[in-house]
C-alpha positions in Angstrom: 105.7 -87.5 142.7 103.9 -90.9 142.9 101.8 -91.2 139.4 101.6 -94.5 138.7 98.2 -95.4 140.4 96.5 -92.6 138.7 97.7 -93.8 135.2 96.3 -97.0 136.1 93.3 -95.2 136.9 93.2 -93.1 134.2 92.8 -96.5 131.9 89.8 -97.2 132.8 88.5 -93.5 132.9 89.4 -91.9 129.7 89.8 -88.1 129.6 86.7 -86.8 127.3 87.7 -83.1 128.1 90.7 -83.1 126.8 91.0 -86.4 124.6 92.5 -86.2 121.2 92.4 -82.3 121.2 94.5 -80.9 118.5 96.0 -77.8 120.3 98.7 -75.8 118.8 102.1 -75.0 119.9 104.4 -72.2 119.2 105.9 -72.9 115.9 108.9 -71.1 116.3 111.7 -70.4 119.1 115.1 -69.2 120.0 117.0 -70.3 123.5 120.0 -69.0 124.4 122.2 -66.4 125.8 121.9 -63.0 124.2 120.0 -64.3 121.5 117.6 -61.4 122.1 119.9 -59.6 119.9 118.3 -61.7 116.9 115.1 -60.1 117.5 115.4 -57.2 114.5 116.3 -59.8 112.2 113.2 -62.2 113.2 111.2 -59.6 112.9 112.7 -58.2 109.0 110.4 -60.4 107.3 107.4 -60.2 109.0 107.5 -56.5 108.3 104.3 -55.7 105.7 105.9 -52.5 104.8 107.1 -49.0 106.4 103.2 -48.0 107.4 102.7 -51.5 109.2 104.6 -50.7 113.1 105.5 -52.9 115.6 104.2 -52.4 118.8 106.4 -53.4 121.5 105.0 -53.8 124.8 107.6 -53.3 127.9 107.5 -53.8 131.5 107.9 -50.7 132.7 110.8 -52.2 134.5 113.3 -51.2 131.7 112.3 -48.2 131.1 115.1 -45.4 131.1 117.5 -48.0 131.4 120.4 -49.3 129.0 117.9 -52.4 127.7 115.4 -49.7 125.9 118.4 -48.8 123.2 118.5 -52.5 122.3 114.7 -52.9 120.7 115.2 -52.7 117.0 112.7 -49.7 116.6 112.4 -49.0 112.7 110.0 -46.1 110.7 107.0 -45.5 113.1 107.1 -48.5 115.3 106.1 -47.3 119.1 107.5 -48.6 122.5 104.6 -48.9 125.0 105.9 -49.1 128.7 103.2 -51.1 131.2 103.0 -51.4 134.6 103.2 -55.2 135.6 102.1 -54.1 139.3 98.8 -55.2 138.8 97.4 -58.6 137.1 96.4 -58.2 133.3 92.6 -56.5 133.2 90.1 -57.0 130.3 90.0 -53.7 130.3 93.7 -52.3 130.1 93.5 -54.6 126.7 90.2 -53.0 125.4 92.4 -49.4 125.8 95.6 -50.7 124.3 94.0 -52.3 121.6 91.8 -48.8 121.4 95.2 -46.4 121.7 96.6 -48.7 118.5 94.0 -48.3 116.2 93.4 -44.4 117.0 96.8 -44.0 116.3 97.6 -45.9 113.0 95.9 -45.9 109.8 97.1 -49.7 108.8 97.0 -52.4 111.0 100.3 -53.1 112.7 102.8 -55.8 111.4 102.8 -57.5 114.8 102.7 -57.2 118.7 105.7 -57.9 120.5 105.3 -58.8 124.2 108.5 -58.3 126.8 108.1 -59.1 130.8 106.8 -61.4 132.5 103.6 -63.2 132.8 101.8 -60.0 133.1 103.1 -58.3 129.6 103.2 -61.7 127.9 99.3 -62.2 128.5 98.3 -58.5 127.8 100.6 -59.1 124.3 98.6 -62.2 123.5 95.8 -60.4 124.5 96.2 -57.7 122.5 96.9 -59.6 119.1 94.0 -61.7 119.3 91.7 -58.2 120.1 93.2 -56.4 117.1 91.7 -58.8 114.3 88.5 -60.0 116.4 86.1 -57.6 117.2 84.2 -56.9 120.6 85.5 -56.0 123.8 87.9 -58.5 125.9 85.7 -59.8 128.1 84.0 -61.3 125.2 86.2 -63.8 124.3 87.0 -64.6 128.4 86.4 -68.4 128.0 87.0 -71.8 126.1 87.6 -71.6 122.2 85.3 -67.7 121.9 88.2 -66.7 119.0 86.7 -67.1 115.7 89.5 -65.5 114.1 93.6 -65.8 113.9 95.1 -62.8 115.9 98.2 -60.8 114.6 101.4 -61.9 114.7 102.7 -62.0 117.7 106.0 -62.9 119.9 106.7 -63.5 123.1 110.2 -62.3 125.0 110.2 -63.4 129.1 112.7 -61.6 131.2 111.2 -63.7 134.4 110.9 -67.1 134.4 108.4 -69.9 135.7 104.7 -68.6 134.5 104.7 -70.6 131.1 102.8 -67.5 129.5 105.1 -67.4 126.8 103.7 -70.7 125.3 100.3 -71.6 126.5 97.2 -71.4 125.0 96.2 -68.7 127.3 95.9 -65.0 128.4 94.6 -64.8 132.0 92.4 -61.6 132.4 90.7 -59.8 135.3 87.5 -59.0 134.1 84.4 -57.6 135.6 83.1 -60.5 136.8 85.4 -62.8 136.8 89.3 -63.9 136.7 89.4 -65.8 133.6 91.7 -66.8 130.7 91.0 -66.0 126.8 91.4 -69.9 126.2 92.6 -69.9 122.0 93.8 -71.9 119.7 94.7 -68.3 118.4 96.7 -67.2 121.8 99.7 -68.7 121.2 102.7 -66.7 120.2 104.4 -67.6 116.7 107.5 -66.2 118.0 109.4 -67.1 121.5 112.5 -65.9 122.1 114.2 -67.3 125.5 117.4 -65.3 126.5 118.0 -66.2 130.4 120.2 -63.5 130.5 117.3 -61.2 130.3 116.2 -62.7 133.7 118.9 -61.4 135.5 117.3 -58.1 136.8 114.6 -60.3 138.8 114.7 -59.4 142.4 115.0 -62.6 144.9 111.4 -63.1 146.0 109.8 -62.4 142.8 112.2 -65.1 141.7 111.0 -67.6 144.1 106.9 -66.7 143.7 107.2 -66.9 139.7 109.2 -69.6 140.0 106.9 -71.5 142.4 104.1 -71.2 139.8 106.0 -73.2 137.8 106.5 -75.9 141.0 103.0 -75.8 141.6 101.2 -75.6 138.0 103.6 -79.2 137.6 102.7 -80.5 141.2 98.8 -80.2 140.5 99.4 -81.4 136.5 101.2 -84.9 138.0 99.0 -85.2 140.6 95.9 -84.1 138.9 92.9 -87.0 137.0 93.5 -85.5 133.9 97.1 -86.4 133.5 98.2 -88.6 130.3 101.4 -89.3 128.8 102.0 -86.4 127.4 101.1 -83.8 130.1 103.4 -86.2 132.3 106.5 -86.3 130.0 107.0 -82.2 130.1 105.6 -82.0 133.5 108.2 -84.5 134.8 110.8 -82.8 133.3 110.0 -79.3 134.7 109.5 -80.4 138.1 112.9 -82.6 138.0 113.8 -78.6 137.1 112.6 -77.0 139.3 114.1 -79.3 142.2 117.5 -78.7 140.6 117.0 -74.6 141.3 115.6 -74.1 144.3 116.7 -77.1 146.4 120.6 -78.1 144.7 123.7 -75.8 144.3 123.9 -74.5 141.6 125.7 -72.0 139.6 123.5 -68.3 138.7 123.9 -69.2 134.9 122.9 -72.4 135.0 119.8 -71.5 137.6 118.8 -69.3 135.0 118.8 -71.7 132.0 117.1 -74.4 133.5 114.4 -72.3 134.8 113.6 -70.8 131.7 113.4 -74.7 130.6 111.4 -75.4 133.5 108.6 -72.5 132.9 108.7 -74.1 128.9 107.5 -77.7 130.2 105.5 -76.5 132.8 103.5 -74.7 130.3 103.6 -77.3 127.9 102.6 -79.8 130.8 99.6 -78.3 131.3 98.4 -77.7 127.8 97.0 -81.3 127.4 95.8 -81.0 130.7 94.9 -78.6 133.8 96.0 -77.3 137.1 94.5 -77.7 140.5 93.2 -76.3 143.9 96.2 -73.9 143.9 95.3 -72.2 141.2 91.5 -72.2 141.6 92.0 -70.5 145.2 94.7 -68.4 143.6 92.1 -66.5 141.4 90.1 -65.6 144.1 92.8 -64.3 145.9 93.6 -61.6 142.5 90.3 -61.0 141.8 89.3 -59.6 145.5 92.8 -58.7 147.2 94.7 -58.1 143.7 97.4 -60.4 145.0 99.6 -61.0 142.0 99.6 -64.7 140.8 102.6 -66.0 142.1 102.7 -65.3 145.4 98.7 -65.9 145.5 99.5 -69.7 144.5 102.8 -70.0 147.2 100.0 -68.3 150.2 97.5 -71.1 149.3 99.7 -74.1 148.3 101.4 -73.9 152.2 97.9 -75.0 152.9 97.5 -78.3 151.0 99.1 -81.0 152.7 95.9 -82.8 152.2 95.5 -82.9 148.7 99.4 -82.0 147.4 101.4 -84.0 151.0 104.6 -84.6 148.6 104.3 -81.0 147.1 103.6 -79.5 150.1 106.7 -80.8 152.1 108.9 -80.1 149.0 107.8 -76.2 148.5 108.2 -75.7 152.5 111.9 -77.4 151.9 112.5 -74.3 149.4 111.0 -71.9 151.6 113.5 -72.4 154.3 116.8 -72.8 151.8 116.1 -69.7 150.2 114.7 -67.9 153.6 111.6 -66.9 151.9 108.9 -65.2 154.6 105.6 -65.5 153.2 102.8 -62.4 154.5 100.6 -63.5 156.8 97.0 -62.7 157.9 95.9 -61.9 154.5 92.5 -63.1 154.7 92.4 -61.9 158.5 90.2 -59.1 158.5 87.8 -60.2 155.7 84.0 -59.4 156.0 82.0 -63.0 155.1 80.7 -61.4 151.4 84.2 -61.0 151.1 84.8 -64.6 151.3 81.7 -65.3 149.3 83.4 -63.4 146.9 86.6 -65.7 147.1 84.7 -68.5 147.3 82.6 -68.0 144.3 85.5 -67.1 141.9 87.3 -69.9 142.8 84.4 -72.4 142.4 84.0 -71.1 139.4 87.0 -72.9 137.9 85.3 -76.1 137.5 87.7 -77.7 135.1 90.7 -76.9 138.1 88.6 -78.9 140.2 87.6 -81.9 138.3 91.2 -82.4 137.4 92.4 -81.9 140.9 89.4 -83.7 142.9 87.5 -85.9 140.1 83.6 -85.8 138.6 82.4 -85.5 142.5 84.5 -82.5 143.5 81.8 -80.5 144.5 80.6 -83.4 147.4 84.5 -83.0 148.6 85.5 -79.5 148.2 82.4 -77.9 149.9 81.9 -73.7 150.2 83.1 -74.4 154.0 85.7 -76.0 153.7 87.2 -73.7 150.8 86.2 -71.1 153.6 88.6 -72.6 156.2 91.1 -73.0 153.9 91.1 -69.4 152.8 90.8 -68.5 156.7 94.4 -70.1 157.2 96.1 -67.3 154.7 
């Protein structure tokens, strides 16, 4: 990725959205192989007492299989299996959140989210819900969370979202695709096993993993980048590369994607994606097309804004024989693409960091229409 002319921009052009912002990070995290098994001990001391569950919430994936003995379940903690077929909805938190305090008399010692991107935002969710009040939707926005949320920790068995240490849980609501945007979101906990990742079947490999590529294409090539969002995004991309276009070994594929999907995420919390993304929301909000795969259907499309990127993901494509769907916007009604169109707009910040202050005179409704028409 060529940067350097847009740090030599970016002198002259300081960053007031996202200058000198203090954000948080997760304060604490494990990395290795089968150091999931260090879970019950992590979670000993944060225990208030035998009244005080943990709530573990588990891609429904594992359930009835072998992986369901090894959650250290103590007193009246409860296993909650979710489906991850669907993106995260406002409301799916506002009944989890509801089903927990129904159940219990004391508030619980801490929520524990396992999966992918889906169960690690509905965690995240879910913590920040149980010690604010109001519905989710409320708190669907930039810095709405007045109050710390429970402890939570964060366990991905996919890698290549960077849910499990941003800033935000991304939300279908009922208006709008949108992320609870916290300094209370992030986990206190992370614990990265990349042996837990080796369940994930090939293609939802490549789409997660492709977030990753993208969110770190649109972060380098994007006006807000600074030094910092360029050191970890960098790194991740360099990462990325390494998977899906060198040879080499399962293990190590594994490790360094679950590095990758750490950077990437940290690449983007000092600064923002881009046009993939933006489009991407659209695509969930009207189609439910999961995230992933929503961002590789659009990012095909952007030679002209993403020509390095672009050539790059098409390279992966082929070595990994990926077939993406096509005519997915094919037999759309035009309110239907108002409707894409709208959401995606929406993002503002996606679009001032991909396009600059006069993105709205370059990326008009019609030709966001056009571009949707190609999926």
């Amino acid at each position: 990725m060529k940067t350097e002319n847009k740090l030599k921009k970016k002198d002259t052009i300081p960053n007031k959205k996202t200058a000198y912002r203090n954000f948080p990070m997760v304060p604490r995290v494990v990395f290795g192989a089968g150091c999931f098994s260090q879970l019950g001990e992590i979670l000993l001391p944060m225990r208030k007492n035998s009244d005080a569950p943990f709530i573990f919430l588990i891609d429904d994936f594992f359930e009835n299989k072998d992986f369901t003995s090894r959650i250290p379940v103590m007193f009246n903690d409860e296993i909650v299996f979710v489906s991850a077929e669907e993106e995260p909805k406002t409301e799916q938190v506002d009944a989890l959140v509801s089903h927990i305090n129904g159940k219990y008399d004391e508030k619980p010692s801490g929520i524990i989210g396992i999966g992918g991107g889906t169960l690690l935002d509905l965690a995240k969710a879910v913590a920040i819900l149980l010690n604010n009040k109001g519905l989710a939707k409320d708190y669907q926005g930039w810095d709405l969370v007045s109050r710390p949320s429970l402890y939570h920790v964060g366990i991905p068995t996919i890698s290549g979202t960077g849910a499990e240490v941003s800033r935000t849980t991304v939300l279908l609501g009922p208006d709008k695709k949108l992320g609870i945007n916290s300094d209370y979101t992030t986990y206190d906990q992370v614990i990265l096993d990349p042996d837990l990742t080796k369940t994930v079947p090939k293609d939802q490999w490549f789409y997660t993993g492709m977030d990753c590529f993208i969110h770190c294409v649109e972060s380098l090539e994007g006006t807000y980048l600074n030094a910092f969002s360029q050191s970890y995004g960098e790194k991740a991309l360099e990462l990325c590369k390494e998977v899906f276009l060198d040879d080499v070994s399962e293990e190590e594929s594994r490790d360094k994607l679950m590095m990758a999907s750490w950077h990437g995420g940290m690449s983007i919390a000092y600064s923002q994606v881009g046009v993939a993304h933006a489009m991407s929301y659209g695509l969930s909000y009207l189609l439910g097309i999961k995230h992933g795969i929503g961002n590789c259907l659009v990012f095909q499309h952007l030679q002209d804004f993403y020509p390095r990127g672009v050539e790059l993901f098409k390279q992966m494509l082929q070595k990994h024989q990926i077939q993406l769907p096509q005519g997915v916007c094919a037999n759309l009604t035009q309110d239907d693409f108002d409707t894409l169109i709208n959401v995606a707009l929406g993002m503002e910040a996606l679009w001032e960091n991909a396009l600059g202050p006069d993105w709205k005179t370059i990326m008009t409704p019609q030709r966001l229409q056009a571009l949707y028409e190609k999926i």
